[in-house]
C-alpha positions as a printed Julia matrix, in Angstrom:
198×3 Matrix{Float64}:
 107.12   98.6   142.54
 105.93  101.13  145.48
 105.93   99.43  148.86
 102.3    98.6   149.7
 100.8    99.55  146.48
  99.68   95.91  144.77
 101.55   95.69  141.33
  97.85   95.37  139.23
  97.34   99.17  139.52
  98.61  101.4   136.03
  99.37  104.46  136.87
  98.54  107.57  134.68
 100.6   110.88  135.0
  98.94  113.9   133.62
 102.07  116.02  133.6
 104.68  117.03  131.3
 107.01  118.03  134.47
 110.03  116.26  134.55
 111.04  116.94  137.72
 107.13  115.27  138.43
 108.14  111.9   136.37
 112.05  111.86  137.86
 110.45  111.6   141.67
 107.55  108.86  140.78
 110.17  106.81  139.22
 112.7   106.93  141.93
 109.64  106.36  143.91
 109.12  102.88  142.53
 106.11  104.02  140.26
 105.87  102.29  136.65
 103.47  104.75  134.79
 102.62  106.18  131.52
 102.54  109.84  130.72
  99.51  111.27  129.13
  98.54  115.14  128.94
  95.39  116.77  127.72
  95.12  120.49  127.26
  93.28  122.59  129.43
  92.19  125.8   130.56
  94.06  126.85  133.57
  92.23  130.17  134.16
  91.93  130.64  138.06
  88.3   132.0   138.87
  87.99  134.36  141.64
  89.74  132.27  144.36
  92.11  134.12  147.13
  93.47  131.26  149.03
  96.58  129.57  147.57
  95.38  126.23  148.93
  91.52  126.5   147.14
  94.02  127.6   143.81
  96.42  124.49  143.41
  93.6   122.12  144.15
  91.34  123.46  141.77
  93.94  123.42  139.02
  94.46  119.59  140.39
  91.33  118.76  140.27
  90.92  120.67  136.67
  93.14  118.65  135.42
  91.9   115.47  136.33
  88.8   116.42  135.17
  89.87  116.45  132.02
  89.54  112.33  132.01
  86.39  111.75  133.42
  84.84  111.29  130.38
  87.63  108.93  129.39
  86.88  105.24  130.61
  88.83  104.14  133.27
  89.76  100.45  133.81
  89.15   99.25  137.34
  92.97   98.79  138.18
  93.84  102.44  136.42
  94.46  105.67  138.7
  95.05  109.03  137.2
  97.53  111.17  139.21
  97.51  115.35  138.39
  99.33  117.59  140.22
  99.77  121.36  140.11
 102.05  123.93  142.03
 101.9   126.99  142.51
 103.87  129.76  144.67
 102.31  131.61  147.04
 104.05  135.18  148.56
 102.24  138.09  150.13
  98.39  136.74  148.83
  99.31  136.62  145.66
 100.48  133.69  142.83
 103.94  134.08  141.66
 103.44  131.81  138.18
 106.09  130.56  135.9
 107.87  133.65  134.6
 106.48  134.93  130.99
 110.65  136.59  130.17
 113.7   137.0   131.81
 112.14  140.43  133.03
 109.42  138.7   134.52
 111.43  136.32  136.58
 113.64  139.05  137.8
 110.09  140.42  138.63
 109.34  137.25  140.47
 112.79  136.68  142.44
 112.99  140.42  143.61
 109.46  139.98  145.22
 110.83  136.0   147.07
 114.26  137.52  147.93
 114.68  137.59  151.85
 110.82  136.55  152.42
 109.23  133.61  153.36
 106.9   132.55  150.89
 104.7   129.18  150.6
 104.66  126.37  147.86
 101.57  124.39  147.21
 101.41  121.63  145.44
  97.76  120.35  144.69
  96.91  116.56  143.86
  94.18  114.47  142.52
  94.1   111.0   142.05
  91.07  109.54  139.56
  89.74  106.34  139.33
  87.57  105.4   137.72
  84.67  105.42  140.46
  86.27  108.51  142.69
  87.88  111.67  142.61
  90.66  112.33  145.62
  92.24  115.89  146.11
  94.76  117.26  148.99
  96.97  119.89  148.76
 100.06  119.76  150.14
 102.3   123.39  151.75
 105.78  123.9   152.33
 107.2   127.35  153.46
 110.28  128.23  151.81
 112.86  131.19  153.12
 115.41  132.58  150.97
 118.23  135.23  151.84
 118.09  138.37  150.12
 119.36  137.88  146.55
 121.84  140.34  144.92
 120.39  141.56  141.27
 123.92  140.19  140.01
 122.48  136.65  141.78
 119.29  136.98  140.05
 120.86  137.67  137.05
 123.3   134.86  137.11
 120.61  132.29  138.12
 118.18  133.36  135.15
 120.88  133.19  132.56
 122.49  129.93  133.73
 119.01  127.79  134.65
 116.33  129.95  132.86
 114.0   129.05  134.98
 111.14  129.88  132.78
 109.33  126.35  133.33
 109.26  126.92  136.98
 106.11  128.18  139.05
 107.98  130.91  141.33
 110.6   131.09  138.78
 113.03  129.0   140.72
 113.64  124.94  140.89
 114.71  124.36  144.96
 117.4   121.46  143.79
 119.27  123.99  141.32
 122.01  126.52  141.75
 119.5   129.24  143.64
 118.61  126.81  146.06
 121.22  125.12  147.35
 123.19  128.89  147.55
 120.32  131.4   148.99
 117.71  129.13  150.75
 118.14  129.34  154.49
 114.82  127.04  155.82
 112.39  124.93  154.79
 108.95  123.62  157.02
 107.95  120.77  155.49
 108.09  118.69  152.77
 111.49  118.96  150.15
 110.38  117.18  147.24
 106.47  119.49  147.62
 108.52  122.08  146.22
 110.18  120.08  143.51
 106.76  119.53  142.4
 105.31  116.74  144.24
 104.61  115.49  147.65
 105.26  112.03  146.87
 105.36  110.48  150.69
 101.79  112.02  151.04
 100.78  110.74  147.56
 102.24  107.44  148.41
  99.97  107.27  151.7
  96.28  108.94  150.57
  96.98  105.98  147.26
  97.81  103.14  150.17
  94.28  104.34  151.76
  92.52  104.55  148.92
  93.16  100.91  147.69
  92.5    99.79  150.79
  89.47  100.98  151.31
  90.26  103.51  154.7
């Protein structure tokens, strides 16, 4: 049960993330998982925020033409990283996320998380940012974190709670568990609001 939230409401999760399902479940959230495939081909968008809540909002999408019950709310999420205007993705190789570390390593970069929560008579998005500063990584580092976490599942081709960044990250502005994947105090508050009708 989620503080505030009335137990009647089933919660979908449209993500295969673990790290997405570990934090609604410690959360309080009972839910089912359910994933459709779909095309997550950015059009010509420049600002990381417009990206992860398109991809959000892609997602959920995907279920509109899927009847909802009147108690049933789809969450989606999607996170990307976002360094120097451009999106670091989830690493295609092991060269690729060395590609991808070099270019975080003693920078600041932001993480976005996007969210969208369906219903089945409206469509909620918010994006959510954290900036993220890591010390300036050593190629044997990189190398050692790649081998021992292969990170290859990972937008930004790091996870924040593994070995990477509890050794190099120095500061974070805002919210932890944003960059694990999802902001779940905000999620927790825009689904309090939306039941409620404010």
């Amino acid at each position: 049960m989620v503080y505030g939230i009335p137990e009647n409401y089933r919660f979908i999760l449209a993500s295969r993330s673990p790290r997405r399902q570990q934090l609604l479940r410690e959360a309080g959230f009972e839910f089912t998982v359910k994933v459709i495939d779909y095309d997550e081909t950015i059009p010509g968008l420049d600002d990381g925020k417009q990206i992860a809540e398109y991809l959000s909002r892609s997602k959920a999408g995907c279920f509109r033409n899927q009847k909802l019950e009147s108690n049933e709310i789809v969450i989606t999420a999607d996170t990307i990283v976002w360094c120097e205007g451009k999106v670091l993705d989830k690493p295609a190789s092991y060269e690729d996320a060395v590609r991808i570390l070099r270019i975080i390593s003693g920078r600041t970069h932001e993480v976005i998380t996007g969210v969208s929560v369906l219903t089945a008579g409206t469509l909620l998005t918010f994006s959510e940012t954290t900036r993220v500063t890591f010390e300036k990584l050593s190629e044997e580092e990189i190398d050692f974190y790649i081998r021992t976490c292969k990170p290859f599942d990972k937008a930004g081709a790091y996870g924040i709670q593994e070995w990477i960044g509890i050794t190099a990250n120095s500061y974070i502005e805002g919210s932890y568990f944003n960059v694990m994947g999802l902001p779940v105090q905000r999620l927790i508050g825009e689904l309090r609001k939306l039941i409620s009708g404010h």
